[in-house]
LOBA-915774 format. One line per 10 residues: number of its first residue (from 0); for each residue x negated, y negated, z of N, C-alpha, C, CB. Coordinates in steps of 0.02 Angstrom, whole numbers, plus 50000, padded with zeros to 5 digits. Each point is the difference from the previous one (the first is absolute). Glycine has a CB too. Layout:
LOBA-915774
NUM) X:Y:Z:X:Y:Z:X:Y:Z:X:Y:Z  ...
This chain:
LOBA-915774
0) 44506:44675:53983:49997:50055:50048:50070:50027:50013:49896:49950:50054  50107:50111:49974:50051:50013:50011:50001:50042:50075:50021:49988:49867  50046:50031:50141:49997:50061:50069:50059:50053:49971:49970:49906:50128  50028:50170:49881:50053:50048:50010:49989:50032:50021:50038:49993:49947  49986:50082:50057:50020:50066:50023:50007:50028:49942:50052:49980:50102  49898:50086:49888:50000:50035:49957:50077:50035:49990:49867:50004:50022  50130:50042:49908:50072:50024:50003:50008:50056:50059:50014:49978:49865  49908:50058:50108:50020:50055:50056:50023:49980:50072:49918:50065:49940  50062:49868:50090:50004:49990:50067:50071:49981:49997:49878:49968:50035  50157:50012:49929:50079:49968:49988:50025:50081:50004:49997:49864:49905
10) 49986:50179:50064:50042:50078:49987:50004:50023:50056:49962:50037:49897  49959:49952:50134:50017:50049:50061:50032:49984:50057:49915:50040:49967  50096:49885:50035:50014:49959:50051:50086:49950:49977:49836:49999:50031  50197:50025:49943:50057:49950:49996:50020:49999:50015:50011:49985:49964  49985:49996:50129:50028:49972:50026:49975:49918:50029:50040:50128:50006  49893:49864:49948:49957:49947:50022:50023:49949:49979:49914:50054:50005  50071:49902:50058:50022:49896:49969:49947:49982:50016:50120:49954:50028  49857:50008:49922:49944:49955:50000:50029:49922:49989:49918:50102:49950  50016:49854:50093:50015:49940:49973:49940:49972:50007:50114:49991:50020  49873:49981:49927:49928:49944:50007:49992:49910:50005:49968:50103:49926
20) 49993:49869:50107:50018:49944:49996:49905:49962:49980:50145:50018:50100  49857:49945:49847:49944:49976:49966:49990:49927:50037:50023:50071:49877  49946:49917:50130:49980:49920:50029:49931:49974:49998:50084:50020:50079  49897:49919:49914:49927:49953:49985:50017:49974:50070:49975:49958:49853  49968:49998:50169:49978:49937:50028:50018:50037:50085:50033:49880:49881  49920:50171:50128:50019:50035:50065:49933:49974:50019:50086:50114:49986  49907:49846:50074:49950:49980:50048:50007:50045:50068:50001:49875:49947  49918:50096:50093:49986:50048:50056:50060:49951:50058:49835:50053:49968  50167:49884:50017:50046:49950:50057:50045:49990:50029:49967:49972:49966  50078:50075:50011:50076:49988:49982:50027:50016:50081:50010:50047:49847
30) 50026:49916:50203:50031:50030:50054:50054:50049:49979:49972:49901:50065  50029:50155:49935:50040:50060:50007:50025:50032:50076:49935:50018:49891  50043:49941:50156:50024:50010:50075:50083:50016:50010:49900:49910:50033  50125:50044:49943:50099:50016:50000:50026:50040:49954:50025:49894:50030  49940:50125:49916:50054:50040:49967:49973:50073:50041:50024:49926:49859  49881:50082:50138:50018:50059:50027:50008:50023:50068:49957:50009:49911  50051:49923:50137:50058:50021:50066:50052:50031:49974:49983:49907:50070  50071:50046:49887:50054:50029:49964:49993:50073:49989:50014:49894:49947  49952:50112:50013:50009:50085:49975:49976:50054:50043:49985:49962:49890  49986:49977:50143:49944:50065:50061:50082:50019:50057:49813:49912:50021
40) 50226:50030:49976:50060:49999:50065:50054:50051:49982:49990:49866:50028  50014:50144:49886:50055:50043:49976:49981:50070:50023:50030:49927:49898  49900:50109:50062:49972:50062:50018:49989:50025:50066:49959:49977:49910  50052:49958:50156:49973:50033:50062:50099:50009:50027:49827:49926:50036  50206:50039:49921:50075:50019:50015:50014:50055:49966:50038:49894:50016  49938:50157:49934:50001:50051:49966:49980:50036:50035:49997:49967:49912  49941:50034:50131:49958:50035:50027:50051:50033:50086:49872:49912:49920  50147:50039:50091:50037:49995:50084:50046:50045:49984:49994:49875:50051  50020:50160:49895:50071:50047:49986:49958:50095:50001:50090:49875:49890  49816:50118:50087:49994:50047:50020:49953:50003:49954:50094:50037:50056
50) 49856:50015:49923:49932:49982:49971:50002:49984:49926:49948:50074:50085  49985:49919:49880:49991:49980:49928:50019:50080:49971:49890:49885:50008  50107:50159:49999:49993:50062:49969:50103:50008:50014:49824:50059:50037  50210:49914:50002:50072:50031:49969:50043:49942:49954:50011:50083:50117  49952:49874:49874:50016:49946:49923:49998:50046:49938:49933:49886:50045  50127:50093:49949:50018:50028:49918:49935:49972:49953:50153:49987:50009  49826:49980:49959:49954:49976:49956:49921:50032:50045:50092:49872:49945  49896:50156:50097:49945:50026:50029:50000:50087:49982:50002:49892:50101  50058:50126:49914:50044:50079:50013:49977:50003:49914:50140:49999:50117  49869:49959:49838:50002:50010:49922:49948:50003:49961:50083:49953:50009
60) 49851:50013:50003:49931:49994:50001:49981:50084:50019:49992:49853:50040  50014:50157:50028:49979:50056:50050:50019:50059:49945:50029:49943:50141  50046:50059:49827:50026:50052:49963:49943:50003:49935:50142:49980:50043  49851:49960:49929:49956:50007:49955:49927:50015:49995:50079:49945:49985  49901:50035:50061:49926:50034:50030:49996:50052:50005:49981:49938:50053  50090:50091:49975:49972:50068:50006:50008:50054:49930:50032:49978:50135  50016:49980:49830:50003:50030:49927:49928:50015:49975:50107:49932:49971  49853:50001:50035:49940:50002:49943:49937:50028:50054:50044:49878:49904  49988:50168:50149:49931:50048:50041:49975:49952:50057:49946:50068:49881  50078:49887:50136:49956:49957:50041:50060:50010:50057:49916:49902:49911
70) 50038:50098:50155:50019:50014:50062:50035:49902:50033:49880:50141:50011  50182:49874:49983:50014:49938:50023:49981:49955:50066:50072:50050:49933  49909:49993:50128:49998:49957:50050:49897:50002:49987:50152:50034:50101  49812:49992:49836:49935:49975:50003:49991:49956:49926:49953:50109:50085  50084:49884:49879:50008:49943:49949:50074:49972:49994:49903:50053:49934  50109:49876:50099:50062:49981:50022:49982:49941:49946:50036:50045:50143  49994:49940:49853:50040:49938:49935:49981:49943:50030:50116:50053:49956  49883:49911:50018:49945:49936:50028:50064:49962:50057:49902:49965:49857  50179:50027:50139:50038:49985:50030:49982:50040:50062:50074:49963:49907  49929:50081:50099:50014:50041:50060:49941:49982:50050:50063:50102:49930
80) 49859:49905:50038:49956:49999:50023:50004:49911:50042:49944:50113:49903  50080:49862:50051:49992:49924:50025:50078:49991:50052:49919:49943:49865  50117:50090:50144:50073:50013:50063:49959:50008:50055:50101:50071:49937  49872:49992:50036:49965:50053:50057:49949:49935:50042:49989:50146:49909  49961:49845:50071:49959:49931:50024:50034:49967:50031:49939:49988:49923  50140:49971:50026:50019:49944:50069:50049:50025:50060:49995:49905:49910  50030:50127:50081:50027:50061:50051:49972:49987:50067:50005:50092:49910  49901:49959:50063:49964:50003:50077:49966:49939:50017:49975:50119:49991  49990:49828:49960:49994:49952:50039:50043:49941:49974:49890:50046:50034  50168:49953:49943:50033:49934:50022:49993:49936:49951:49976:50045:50118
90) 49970:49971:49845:49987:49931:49942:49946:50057:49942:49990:49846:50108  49995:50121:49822:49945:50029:49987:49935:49932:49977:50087:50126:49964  49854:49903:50029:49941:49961:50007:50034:49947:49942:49885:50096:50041  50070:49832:49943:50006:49975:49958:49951:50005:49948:50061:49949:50070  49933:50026:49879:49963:50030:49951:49986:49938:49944:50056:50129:50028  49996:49857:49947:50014:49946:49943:50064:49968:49987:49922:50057:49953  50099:49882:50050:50079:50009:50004:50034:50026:49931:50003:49900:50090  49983:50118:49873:50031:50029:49952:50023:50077:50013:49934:49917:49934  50010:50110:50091:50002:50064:50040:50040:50002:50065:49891:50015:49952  50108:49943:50085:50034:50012:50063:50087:49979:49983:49873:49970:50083
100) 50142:49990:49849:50053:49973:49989:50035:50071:49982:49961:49868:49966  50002:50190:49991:50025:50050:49959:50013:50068:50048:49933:49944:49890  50002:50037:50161:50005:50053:50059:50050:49995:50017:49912:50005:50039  50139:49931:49997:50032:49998:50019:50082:49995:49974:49890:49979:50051  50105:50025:49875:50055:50010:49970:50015:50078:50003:49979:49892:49930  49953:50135:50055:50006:50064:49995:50004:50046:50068:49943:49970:49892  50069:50011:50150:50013:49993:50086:50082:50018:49998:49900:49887:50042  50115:50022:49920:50081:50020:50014:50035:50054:49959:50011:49884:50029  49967:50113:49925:50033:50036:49953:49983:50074:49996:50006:49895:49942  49941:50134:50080:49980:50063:50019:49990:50025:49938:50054:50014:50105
110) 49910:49939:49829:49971:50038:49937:49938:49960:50002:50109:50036:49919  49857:49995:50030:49919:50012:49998:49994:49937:49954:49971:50148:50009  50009:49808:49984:49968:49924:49982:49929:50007:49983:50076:49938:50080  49878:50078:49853:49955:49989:49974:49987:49940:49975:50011:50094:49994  49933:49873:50038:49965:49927:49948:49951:50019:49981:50028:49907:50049  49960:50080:49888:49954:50005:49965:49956:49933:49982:50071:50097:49968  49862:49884:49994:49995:49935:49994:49965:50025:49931:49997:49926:50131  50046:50023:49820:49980:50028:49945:49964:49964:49938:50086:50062:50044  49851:49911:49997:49944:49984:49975:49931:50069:50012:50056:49856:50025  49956:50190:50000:49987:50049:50012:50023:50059:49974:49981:49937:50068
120) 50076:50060:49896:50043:50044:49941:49974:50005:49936:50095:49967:50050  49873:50091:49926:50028:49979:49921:50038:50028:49954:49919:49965:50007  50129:49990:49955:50029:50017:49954:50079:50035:50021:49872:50004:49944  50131:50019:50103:50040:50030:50019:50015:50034:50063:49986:49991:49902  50083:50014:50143:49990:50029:50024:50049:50057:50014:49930:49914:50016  50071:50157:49984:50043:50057:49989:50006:50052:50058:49968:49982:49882  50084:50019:50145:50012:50062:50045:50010:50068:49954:50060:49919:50095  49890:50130:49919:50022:50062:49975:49936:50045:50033:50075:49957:49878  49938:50120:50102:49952:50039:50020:49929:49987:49987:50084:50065:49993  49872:49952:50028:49931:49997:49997:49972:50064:49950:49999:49939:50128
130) 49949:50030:49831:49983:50038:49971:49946:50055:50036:50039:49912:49914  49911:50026:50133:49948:50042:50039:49948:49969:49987:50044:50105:49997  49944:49844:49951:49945:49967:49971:49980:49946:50016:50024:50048:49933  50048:49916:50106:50001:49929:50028:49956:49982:50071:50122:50004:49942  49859:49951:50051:49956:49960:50058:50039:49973:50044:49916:49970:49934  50077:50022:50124:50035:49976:50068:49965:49961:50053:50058:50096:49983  49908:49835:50016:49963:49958:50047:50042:49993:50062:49941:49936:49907  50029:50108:50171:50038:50008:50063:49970:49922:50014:50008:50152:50046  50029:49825:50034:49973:49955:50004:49958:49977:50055:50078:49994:49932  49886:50069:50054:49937:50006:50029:49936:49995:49949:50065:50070:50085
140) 49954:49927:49858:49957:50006:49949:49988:50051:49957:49966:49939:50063  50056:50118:49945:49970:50051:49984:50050:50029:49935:49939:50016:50130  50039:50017:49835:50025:50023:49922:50041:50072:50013:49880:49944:49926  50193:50067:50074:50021:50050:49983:50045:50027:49948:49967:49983:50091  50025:50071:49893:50044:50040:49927:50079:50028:50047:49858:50071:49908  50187:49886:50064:50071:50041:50029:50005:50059:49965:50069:49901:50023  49965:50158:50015:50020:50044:49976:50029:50033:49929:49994:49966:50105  50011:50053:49860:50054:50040:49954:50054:49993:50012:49946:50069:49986  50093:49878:49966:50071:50012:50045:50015:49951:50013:49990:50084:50049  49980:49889:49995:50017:49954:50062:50036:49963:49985:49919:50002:50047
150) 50145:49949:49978:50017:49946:49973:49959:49929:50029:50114:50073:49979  49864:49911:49978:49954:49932:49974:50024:49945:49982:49941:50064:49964  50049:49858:50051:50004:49951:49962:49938:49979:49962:50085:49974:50073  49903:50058:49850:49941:49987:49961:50015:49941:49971:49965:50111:49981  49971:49850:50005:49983:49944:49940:49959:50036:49954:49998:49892:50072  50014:50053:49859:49998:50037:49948:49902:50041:49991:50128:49899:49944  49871:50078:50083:49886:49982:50023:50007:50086:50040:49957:49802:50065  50091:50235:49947:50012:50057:50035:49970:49980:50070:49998:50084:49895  50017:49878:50150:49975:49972:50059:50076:50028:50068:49909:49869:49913  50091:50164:50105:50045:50010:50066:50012:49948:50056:49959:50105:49981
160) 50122:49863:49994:49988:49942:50078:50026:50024:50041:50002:49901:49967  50050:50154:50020:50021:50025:50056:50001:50078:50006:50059:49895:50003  49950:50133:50034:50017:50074:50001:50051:50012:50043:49895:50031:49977  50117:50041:50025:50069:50050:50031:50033:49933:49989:49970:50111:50107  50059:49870:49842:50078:49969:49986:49965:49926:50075:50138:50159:49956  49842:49814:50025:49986:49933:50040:49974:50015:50075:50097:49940:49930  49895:50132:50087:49984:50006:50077:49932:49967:49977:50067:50119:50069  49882:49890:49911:49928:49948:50005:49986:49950:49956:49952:50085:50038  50057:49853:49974:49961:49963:49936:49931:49974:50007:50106:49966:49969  49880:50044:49967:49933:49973:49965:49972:49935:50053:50050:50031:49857
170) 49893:49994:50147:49963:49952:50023:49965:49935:49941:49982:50108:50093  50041:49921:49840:49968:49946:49970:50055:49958:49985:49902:50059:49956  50160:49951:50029:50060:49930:50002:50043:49998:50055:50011:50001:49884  49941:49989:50177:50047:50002:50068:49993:49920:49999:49973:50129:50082  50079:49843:49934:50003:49911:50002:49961:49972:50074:50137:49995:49928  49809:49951:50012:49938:49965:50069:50029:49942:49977:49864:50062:50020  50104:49881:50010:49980:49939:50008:50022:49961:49917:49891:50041:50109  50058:49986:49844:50005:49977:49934:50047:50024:49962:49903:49984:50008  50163:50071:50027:50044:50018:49972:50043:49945:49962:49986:50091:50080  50024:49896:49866:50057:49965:49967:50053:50009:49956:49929:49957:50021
180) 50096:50115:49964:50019:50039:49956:50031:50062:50029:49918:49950:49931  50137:50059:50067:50006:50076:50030:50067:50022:49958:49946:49982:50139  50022:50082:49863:50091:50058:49979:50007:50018:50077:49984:50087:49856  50104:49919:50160:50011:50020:50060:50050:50041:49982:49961:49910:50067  50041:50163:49949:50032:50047:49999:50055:50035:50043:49910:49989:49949  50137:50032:50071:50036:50016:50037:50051:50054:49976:49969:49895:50045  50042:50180:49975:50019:50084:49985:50013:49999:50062:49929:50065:49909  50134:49962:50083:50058:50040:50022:50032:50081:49984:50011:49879:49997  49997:50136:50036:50027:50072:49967:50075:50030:50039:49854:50035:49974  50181:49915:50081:50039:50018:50038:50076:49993:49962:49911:49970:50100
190) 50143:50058:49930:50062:49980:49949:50013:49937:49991:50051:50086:50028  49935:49860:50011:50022:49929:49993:49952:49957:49963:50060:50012:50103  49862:50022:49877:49927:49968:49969:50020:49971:49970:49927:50059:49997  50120:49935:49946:50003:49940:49938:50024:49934:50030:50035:50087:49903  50013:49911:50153:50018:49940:50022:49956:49993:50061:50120:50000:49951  49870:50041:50071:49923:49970:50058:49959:49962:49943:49974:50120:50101  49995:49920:49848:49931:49969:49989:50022:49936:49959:49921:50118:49997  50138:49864:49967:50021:49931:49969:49982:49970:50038:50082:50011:49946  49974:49989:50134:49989:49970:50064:49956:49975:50027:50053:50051:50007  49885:50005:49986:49935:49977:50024:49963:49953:49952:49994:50105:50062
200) 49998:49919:49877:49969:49973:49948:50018:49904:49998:50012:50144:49932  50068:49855:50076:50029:49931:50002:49980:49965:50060:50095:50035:49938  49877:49986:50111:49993:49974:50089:49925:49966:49960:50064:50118:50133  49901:49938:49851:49915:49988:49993:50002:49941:49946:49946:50138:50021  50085:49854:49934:49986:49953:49962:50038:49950:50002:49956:50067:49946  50085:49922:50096:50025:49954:50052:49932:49955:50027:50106:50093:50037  49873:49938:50019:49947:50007:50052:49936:49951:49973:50040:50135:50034  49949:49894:49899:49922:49985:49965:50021:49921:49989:49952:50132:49922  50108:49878:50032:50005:49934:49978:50001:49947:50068:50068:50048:49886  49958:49958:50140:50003:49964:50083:49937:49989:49987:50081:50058:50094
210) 49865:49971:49945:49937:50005:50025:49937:49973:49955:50056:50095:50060  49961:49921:49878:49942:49997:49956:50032:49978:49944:49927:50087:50045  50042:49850:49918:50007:49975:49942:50015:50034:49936:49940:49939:50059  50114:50119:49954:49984:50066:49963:50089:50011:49974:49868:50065:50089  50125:49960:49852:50044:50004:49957:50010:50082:50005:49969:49884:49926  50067:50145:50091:49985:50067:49993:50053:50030:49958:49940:50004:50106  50038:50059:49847:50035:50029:49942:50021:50064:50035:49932:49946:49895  50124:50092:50114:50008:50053:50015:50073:50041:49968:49919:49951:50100  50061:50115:49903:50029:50054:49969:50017:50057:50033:49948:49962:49923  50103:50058:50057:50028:50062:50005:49978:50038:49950:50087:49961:50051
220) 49881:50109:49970:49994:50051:49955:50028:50074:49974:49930:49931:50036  50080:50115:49927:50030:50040:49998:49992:50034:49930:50062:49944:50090  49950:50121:49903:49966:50016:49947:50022:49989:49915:49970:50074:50101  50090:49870:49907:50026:49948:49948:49951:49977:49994:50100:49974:50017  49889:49981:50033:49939:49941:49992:49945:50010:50058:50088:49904:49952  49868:50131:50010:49947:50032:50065:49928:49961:49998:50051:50134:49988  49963:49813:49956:49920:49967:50004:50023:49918:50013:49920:50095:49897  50031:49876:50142:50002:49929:50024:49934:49994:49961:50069:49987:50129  49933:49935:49826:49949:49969:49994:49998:49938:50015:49985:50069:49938  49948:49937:50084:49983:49910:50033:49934:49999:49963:50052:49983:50144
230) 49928:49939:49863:49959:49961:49981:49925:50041:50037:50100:49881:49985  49847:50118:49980:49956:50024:50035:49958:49966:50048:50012:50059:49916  49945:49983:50149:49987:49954:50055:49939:49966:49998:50064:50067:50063
């Protein structure tokens, strides 16, 4: 299997840092309580200086949204949306600790953190435009066609896990219970993104190994080296 970014999405976007981090043996058990106090304690010290929307890495998203037609304060970047949340109430729900570990990295760091679980993938998985043909399981159940255009994370099966550039993911590889496998993603687009997202990328796979019996593989990407392959899930 693999993961990239199409060329076109590298052309239109070079100013993007990506980093991915691959990992096995992710259980539902794991206490994640202290790290994401930790990260939850950095972002609410980010926050005390003044809102999620005048962060550089938020301000850079917002610029790009509005490039590709989308109204920023009604499709916000999955960072912002998840600031915005702990902002007004103060913590966010729990969910899974894998998820609440990434929420909360992606808290401090004020970039957008996709998990994927990729026994639910196939063959591949690719950020680029949408053709219009692709399928999208909400997670409510229900079947939708992304746009023309759109930027998408497709598998090779033409299946949509995510849309608008990670603002929604797929309800069919959102990480449950029997999750054991995941690609974890993390985009930047601000002037400092390449050493934020190393930064971040190195914290998270820090973190896993701590927590979970888990070896984790991770990468820097760029349009040198724009494809990661891992073992399939």
């Amino acid at each position: 299997m693999h993961f990239q970014h199409s060329d076109q999405m590298w052309a239109e976007h070079p100013e993007l840092a990506a980093g991915v981090v691959f990992t096995t043996g992710i259980t539902p058990d794991a206490d994640t309580g202290p790290p994401v106090a930790r990260f939850g304690a950095t972002a609410e010290a980010r926050l005390a200086t003044g809102s999620e929307s005048e962060l550089p890495e938020i301000q850079a998203w917002r610029r790009t949204f509005s490039k590709m037609g989308l109204k920023p304060t009604q499709y916000r970047c999955a960072s912002e949306a998840l600031l915005r949340r702990f902002r007004k109430e103060g913590a966010l729900p729990r969910i899974h600790p894998l998820i609440d570990l990434c929420n909360a990295v992606s808290l401090a760091y004020a970039i957008p953190v996709a998990v994927f679980d990729l026994a639910e993938v196939t063959g591949s998985l690719e950020v680029r435009h949408a053709a219009g043909d692709e399928s999208y399981l909400t997670f409510s159940g229900e079947t939708e066609q992304p746009e023309p255009g759109e930027v998408i994370f497709a598998d090779a099966a033409g299946r949509a896990h995510a849309r608008r550039w990670t603002n929604r993911q797929s309800g069919r590889s959102a990480v449950r219970d029997k999750t054991a496998t995941v690609l974890i993603v993390a985009e930047a687009l601000h002037d400092t993104a390449a050493d934020d997202v190393r930064e971040l990328t190195a914290a998270l796979a820090d973190e896993l190994a701590t927590l979970w019996p888990a070896k984790p593989e991770t990468a820097l990407l760029s349009p040198a080296a724009a494809r990661f392959e891992f073992p399939a899930g």
